[in-house]
Structure formats: C-alpha cells, structure tokens
DRENMARVO-433136 format. One record per residue (C-alpha): z, x, y. Coordinates in steps of 0.02 Angstrom, whole numbers. Layout:
BEGIN
up=Z	east=X	north=Y
...
! end
This chain:
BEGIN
up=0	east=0	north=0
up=37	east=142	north=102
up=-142	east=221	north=93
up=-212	east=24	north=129
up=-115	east=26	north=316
up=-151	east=202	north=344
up=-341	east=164	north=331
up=-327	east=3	north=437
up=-250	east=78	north=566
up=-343	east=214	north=575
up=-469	east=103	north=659
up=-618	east=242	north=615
up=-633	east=187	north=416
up=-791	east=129	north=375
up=-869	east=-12	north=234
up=-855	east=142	north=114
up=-682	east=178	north=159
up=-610	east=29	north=114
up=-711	east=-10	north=-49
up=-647	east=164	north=-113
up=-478	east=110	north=-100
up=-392	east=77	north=-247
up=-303	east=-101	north=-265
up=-118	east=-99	north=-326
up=-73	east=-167	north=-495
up=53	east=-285	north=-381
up=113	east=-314	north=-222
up=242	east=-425	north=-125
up=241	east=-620	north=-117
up=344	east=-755	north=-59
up=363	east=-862	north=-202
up=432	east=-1031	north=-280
up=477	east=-1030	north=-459
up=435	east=-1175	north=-608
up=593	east=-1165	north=-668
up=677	east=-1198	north=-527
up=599	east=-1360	north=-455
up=741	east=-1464	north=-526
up=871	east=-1349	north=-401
up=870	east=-1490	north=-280
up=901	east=-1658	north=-362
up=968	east=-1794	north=-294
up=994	east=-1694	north=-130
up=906	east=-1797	north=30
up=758	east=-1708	north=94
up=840	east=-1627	north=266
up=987	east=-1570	north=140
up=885	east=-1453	north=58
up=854	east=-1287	north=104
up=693	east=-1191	north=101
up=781	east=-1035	north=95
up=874	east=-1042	north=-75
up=709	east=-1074	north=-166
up=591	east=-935	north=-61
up=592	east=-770	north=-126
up=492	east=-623	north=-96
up=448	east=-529	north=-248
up=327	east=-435	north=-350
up=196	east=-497	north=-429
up=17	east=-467	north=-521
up=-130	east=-424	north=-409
up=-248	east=-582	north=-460
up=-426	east=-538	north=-538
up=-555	east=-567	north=-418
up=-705	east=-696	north=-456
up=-869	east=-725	north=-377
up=-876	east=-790	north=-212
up=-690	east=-716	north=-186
up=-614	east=-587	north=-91
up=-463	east=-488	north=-88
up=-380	east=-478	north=100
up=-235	east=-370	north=161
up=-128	east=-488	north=230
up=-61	east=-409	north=401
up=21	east=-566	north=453
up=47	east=-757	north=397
up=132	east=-901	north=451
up=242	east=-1022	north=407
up=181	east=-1217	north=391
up=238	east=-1375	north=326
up=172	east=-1349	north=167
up=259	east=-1208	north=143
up=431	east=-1306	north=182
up=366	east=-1437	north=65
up=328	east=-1302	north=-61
up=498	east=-1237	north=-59
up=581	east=-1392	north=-77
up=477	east=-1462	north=-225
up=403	east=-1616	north=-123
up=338	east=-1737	north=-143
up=310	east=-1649	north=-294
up=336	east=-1480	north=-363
up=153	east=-1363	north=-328
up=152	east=-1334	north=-517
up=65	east=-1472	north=-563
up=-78	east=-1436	north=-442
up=-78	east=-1251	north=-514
up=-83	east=-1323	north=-683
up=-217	east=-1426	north=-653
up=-321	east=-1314	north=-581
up=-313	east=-1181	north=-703
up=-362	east=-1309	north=-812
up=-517	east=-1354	north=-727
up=-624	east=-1188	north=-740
up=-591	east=-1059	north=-861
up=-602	east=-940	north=-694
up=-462	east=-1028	north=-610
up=-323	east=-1006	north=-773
up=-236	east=-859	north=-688
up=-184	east=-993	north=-558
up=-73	east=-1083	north=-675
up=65	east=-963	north=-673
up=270	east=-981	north=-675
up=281	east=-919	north=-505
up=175	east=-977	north=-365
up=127	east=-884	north=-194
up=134	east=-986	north=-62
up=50	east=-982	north=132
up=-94	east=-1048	north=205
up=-134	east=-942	north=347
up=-177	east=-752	north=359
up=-263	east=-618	north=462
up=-304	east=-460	north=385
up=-448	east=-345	north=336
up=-554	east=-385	north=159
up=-518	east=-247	north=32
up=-648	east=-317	north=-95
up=-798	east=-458	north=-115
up=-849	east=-515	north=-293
up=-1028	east=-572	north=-334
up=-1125	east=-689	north=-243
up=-1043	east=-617	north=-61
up=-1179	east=-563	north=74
up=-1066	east=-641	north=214
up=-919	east=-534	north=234
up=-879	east=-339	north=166
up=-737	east=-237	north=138
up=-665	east=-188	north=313
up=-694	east=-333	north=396
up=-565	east=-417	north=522
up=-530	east=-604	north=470
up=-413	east=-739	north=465
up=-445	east=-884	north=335
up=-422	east=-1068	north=337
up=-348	east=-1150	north=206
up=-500	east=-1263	north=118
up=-561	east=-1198	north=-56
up=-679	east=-1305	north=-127
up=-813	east=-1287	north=-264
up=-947	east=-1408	north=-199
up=-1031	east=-1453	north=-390
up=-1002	east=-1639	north=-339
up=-1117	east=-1723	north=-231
up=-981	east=-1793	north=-132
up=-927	east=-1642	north=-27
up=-1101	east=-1597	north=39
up=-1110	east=-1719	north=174
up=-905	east=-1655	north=223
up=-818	east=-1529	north=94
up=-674	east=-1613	north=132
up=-740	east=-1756	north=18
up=-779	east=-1654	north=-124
up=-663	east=-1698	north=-285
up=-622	east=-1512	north=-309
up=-563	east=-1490	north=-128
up=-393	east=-1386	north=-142
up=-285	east=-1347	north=3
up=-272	east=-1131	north=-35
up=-78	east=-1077	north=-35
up=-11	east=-1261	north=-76
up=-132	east=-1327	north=-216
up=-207	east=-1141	north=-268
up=-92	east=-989	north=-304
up=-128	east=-825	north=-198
up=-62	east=-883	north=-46
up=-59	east=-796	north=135
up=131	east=-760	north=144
up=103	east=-597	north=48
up=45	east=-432	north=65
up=-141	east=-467	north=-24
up=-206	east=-641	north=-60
up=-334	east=-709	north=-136
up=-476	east=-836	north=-85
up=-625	east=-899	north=-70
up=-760	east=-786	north=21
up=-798	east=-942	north=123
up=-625	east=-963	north=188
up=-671	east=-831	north=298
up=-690	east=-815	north=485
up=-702	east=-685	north=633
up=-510	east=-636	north=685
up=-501	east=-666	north=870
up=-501	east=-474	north=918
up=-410	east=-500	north=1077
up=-250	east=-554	north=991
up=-106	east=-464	north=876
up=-121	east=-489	north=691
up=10	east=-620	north=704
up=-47	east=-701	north=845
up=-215	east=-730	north=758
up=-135	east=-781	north=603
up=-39	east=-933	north=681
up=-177	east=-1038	north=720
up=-292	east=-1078	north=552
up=-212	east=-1211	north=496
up=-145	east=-1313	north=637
up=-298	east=-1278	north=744
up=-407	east=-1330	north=616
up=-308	east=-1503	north=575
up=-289	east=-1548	north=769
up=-480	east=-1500	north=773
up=-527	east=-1638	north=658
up=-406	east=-1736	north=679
up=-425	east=-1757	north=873
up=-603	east=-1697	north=916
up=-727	east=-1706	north=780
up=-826	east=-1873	north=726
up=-720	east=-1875	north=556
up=-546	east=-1884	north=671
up=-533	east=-1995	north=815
up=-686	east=-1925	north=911
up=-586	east=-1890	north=1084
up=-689	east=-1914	north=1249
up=-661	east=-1882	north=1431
up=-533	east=-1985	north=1500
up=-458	east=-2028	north=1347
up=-268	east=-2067	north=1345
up=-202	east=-1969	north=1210
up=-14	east=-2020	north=1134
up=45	east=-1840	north=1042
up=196	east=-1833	north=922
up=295	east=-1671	north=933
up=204	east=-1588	north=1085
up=300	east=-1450	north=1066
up=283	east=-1420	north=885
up=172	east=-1309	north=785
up=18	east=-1448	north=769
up=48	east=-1541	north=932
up=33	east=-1399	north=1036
up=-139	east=-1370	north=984
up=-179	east=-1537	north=997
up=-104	east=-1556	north=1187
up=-225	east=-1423	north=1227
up=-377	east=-1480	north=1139
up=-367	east=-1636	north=1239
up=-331	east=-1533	north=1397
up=-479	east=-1465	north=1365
up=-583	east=-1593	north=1320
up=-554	east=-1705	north=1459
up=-421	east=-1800	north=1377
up=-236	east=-1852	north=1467
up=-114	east=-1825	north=1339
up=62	east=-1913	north=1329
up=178	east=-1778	north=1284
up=322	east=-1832	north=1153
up=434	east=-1685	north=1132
up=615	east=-1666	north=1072
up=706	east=-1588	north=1219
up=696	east=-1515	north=1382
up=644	east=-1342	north=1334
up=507	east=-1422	north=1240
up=463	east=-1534	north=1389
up=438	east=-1393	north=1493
up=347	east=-1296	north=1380
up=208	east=-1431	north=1362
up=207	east=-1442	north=1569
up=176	east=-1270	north=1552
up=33	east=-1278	north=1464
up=-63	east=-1419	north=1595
up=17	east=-1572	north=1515
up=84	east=-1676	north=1652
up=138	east=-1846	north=1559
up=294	east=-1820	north=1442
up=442	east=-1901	north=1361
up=582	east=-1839	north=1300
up=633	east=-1918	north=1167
up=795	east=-1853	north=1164
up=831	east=-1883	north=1328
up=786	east=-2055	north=1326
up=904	east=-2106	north=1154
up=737	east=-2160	north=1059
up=770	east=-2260	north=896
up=633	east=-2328	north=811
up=744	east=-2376	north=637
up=889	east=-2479	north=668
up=963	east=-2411	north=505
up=844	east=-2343	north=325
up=782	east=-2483	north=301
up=760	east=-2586	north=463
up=619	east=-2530	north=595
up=661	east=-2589	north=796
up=532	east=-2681	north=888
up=618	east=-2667	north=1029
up=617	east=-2488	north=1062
up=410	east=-2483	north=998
up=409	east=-2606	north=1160
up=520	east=-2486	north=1257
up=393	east=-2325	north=1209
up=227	east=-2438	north=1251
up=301	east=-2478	north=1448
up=361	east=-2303	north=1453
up=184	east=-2257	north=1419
up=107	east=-2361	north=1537
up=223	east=-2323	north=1657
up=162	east=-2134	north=1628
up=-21	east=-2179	north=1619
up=-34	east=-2340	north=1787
up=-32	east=-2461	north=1673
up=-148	east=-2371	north=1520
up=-116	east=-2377	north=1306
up=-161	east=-2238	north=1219
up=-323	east=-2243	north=1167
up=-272	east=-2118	north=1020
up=-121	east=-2106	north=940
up=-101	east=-1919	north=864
up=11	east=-1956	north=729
up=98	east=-1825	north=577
up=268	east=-1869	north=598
up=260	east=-2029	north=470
up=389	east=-2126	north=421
up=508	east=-2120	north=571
up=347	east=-2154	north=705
up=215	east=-2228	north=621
up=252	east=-2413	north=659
up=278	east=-2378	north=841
up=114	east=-2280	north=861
up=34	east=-2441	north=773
up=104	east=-2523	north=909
up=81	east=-2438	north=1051
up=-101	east=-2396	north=1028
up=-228	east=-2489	north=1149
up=-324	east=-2646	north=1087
up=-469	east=-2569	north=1005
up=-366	east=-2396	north=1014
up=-346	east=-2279	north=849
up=-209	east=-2201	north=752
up=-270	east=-2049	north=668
up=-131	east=-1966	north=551
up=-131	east=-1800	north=469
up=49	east=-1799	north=368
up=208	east=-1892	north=354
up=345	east=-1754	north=390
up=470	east=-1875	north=408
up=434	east=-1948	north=262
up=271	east=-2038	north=171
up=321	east=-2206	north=145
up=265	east=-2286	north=301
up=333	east=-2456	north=366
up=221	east=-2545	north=522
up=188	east=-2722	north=584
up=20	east=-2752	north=554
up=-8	east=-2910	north=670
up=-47	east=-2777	north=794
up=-163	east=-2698	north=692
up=-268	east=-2815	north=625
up=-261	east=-2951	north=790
up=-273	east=-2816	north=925
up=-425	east=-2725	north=820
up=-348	east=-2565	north=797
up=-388	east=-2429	north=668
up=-305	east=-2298	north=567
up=-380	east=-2139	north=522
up=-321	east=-2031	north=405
up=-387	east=-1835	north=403
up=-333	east=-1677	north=309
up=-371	east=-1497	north=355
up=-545	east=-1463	north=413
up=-694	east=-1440	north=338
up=-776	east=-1250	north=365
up=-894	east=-1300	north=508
up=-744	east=-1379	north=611
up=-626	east=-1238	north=565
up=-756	east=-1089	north=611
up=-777	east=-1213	north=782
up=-607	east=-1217	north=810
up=-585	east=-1016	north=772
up=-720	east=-996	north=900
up=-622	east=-1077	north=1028
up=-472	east=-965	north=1010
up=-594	east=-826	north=1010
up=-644	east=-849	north=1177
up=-482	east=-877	north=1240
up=-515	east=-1072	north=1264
up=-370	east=-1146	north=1156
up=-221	east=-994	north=1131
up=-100	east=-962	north=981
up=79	east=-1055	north=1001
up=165	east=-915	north=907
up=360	east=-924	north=971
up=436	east=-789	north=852
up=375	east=-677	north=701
up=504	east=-615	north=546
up=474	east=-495	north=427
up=414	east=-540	north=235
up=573	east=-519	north=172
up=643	east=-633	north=299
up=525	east=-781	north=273
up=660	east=-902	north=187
up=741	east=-916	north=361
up=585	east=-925	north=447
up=537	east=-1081	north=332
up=707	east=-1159	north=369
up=674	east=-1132	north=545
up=529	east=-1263	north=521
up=602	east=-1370	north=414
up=763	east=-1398	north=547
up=629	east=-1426	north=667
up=727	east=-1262	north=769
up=569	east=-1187	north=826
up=435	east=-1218	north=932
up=241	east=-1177	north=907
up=203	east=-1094	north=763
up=324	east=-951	north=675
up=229	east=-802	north=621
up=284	east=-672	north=471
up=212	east=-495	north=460
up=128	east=-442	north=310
up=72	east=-253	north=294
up=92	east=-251	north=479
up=227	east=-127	north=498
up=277	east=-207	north=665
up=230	east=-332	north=777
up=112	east=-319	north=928
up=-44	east=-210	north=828
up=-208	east=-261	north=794
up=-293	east=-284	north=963
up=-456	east=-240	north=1012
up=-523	east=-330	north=1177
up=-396	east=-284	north=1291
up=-479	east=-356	north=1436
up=-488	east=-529	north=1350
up=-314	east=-518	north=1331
up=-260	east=-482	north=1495
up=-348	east=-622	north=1568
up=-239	east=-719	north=1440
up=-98	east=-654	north=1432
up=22	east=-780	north=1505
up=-49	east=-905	north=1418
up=-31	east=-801	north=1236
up=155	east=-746	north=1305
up=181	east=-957	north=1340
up=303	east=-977	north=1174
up=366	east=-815	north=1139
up=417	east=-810	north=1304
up=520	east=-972	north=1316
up=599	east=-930	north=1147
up=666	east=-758	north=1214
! end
C-alpha cells in the first residue's frame, strides 16, 4: 500500500507506472458481519448504534472481471446506506449479496460472510479488466454508486429500470469505505481536479439523487420559478438539492433542524427557511396518530414565506415522520418526489388531498449514468460545491456513521482512505480559489 501512495503522490507516474504496480493480497475495509445481523433485536431503530457493528478490517483483494476496475480509494463518505447497513435495516445486506452471487457465476465472490460497505469514492484506477477502452490505470475518478448489467431490455431506455440494477456498496460487496474497491468500469467519472480527495468524494451519491430527483425529466423536472419545499436543508442530500434549485431558477423553502443549520442554508443563497425546531413542529400526535393541524400550520407558514405560494415540489426523503404533511402542503397540481424514508418506510398520508387536489408522487432512486456524469460536471466547474463538514480517518468510520445516524452533522461526512491526511489531491488551484468560500461553507461552520 505504501508503494500505491508513493506513486500517486508522486504526481509524475505515468499509465505504465501504475499498471506495474503490484495489487496486495488484502487491504483495509469497513465491514458488517452475517453473523452478527441478529446483534440488534428488538432494539428501536434510533437505539441502535452504527458503531458496534462497523469494523475496519482485513480482507481479500476481490478478482477483477471484465468491464471492472480496481480504484485506490483516497477518500469515501459516509451515507445513509451505510447507517442502514450497519444496523441490519430494513434488512440485513446479506441477502442482496447472496442473491447476487447467485445470479452470475462472475458475481459469487460477492456472497461473502463479511460485507464492505460505502458508496462513494475518489481515487486513482490501479487496474481495468477486458472490454475497458474508457478509463486506464492512473486515472483520477470518483464513482457513483449504479452497477447494472443492462441484458434486459428494460434498462436501455433508463438503467435505473433495468432488473439487475444494484446500488454498489449496499446491494454489491467492494464498497468505497476501504482502501481499494471494486466496480464497474462504468461507474466511473472525471474527479473534479480543483477539490481535495475528500471533498470530491462527498458528492456522488447525494448529488446524483438530488439530480434526478429534482432536475431531470424522471424526478420532478424543476423549472424557473418553481417553489421548491426541501426536507433537511442542511443535511447531506438537501444541501445539494437547495443549490440545484438555486441554480436552476428555483425558490427553495428551507426546512432545517436548528439555527446553525438555518444559517448555513442562508449562507448558501437560500432566503426562505423554517426551523423546525424553533417553531415546536409535530406532525404525529403520538406513533400512531398523524396531526392535521400542524400539516395546516407548515402550509400557512409556507405561504407566508412564499406571498401566498404552495410548493410546487415537495423534495421529500425523510418518510414516515413528513410524508403526510408534504402530501399536504404541495400545490394543487404540485408533486411530491421522494428518494428514501429515513425516518422510517411505512408512510401514513391523507389522500383526499392527493387525489381531489391532483397531486402526484414520484418516487426516484440514485441516478442513472447520464444524470450522474451531468451532475459530476456541475461540481466540476464549480457550479454546485461539495457540503463536506468534517472528515475521520478509516479506522474511525463507526463514529462517523453514528454521526449520521444521530442526525449530529451537517452536509456530508467524509473518511480518508489511502489519503494519509486531509487537504491533498488538488490540481486547479485557480478553480479553487475562486471557490473557496463556498467549498470552506460546512467545514467552516462545523469548526
């Protein structure tokens, strides 16, 4: 491993360089284990704590297959899947490994007792396996998360579609929070060369998903002048999507958890926010019993925000604990588009205002490769920036996923790989610059 961050930071290696190197028999990963997915029965979800079931560990470097690549990983991040990973819901990852090894006799090695989680990564590809033209060893990247095999018809119009679509690092093994990991050579994009390794590693996943979700003609299809409702405005996804509809012309509704959050997003260009903290927001009157009354309470505050507008989008991933007030408060012809349920999946709404008041519900997951290379290009050119608040060290990545799962962070929460320290891995020094604020925006409001 030594010899692979020697060569990558010697900046000079060539194509040749890295192919000569010689892959390690293992290398560190952050992993779950099968038998331990029973550790947390009968606990509630916010009970249970990522960080007893993480562990970072060695393990056997994966063979590589046509179409693949092996990538250093010099940073990762941490993402809701990963929580959901470590606490074995809604259902332990090893029946997705399992079925996938089943699938293709070149996916068995996937099935495995241990799993490697993480779905984001920049790094530099070590090796290519037959079939890849696109991308050669010593090449910058980051990855998003899709793998897909695209032998069904269905995934050719959007590989999203496709009955073999996988989300890499929650449904495959190989993951990103690791020193190597495995994927597919189309996973692959430019890393944005005017950012760290970990700054560019923060933003595949959640970029992507807001991407979709929010902009592209599978997700809501924003437009100028569109009043956009966003859950957690401060969190990893939302603070993408706050400045994807900045961008686009859009007037986001900020909905953040606390002052520091609130003035985070105002930071950023967002001038419409509520703090839901602030302003004692209930939408369950106990488990089992949604309010009405405080759905009303959220619509006036809105239009009180807006002069009198509904949110023409609702940009939904909380679940359980919002869902039936962003049914509600969504304008008369307005949509919901939803991307996960991290307060829970088992959604409760009223749907007299969906069905009478015309009102739809989209639901999107990830991105497909077009949107996510669009949405990499954006970050590129320093048009949408990485929300990257703190970075930890692999060994440290338990408390970095129970950082998430308390909901203690904001952005995104970055963990070095081969890196040997934060702040390496910049090229365009000039781009940055011109940036920097912007790139400092989270790390400097969490110290």
């Amino acid at each position: 491993m030594e010899h692979i961050i020697s060569t990558i930071e010697a900046d000079t290696a060539t194509t040749a360089d890295f192919a000569a190197l010689p892959l390690p028999e293992s290398y560190r990963g952050a992993t779950v284990r099968r038998d331990e997915a029973g550790m947390f029965e009968g606990m509630a979800s916010r009970d249970k704590d990522p960080g007893a079931s993480l562990r970072v560990e060695d393990v056997p470097t994966p063979p590589l297959g046509p179409g693949e690549a092996i990538v250093a990983v010099m940073a990762s991040a941490v993402n809701y899947n990963t929580v959901w990973s470590a606490i074995f819901e809604p259902v332990p990852t090893f029946g997705f490994l399992e079925r996938y090894g089943r699938s293709r006799p070149d996916a068995a090695h996937h099935d495995r007792p241990y799993h490697v989680v993480g779905s984001d990564l920049a790094g530099v590809v070590l090796r290519t396996g037959p079939g890849v033209t696109r991308w050669r060893p010593g090449d910058r990247v980051v990855a998003h998360c899709l793998s897909v095999e695209l032998e069904s018809a269905d995934g050719h119009g959007d590989t999203m579609l496709d009955p073999e679509q996988r989300i890499w690092g929650y449904e495959t093994n190989y993951g990103g929070l690791a020193e190597l990991a495995l994927v597919k050579a189309n996973q692959l994009m430019p890393k944005p060369e005017h950012l760290t390794w970990e700054e560019a590693a923060c933003s595949g996943l959640v970029n992507s998903t807001a991407y979709r979700q929010l902009v592209s003609r599978n997700g809501a299809g924003m437009k100028q002048g569109d009043v956009v409702l966003v859950w957690g405005a401060g969190g990893g996804l939302g603070s993408y999507a706050t400045q994807l509809a900045l961008n686009g012309g859009g007037i986001p509704v900020c909905v953040v958890s606390g002052e520091r959050k609130a003035a985070l997003v105002r930071s950023m260009g967002a001038e419409l926010v509520i703090d839901r903290s602030a302003e004692g927001y209930r939408f369950w009157k106990d488990e089992h019993t949604p309010d009405p009354r405080e759905w009303k309470r959220l619509g006036a505050r809105i239009r009180d925000l807006t002069g009198g507008d509904d949110p023409d989008i609702v940009f939904e991933h909380p679940g359980r604990e919002t869902f039936g007030a962003s049914v509600y408060v969504a304008r008369r012809g307005g949509t919901v588009v939803t991307c996960a349920s991290t307060s829970g999946f088992q959604h409760q709404f009223d749907n007299r205002y969906l069905w009478t008041s015309l009102k739809r519900v989209v639901g999107t997951h990830f991105a497909n490769y077009r949107e996510a290379w669009e949405a990499n290009r954006l970050i590129s050119r320093g048009m949408v920036h990485p929300t990257l608040s703190v970075t930890h060290p692999l060994a440290e990545v338990g408390e970095a996923a129970r950082a998430v799962h308390r909901n203690l962070h904001s952005g995104k929460v970055g963990v070095l790989g081969l890196a040997p320290r934060a702040g390496l891995g910049v090229r365009d020094h000039e781009l940055r610059e011109r940036h920097r604020p912007a790139i400092d925006r989270f790390r400097t409001e969490a110290g």
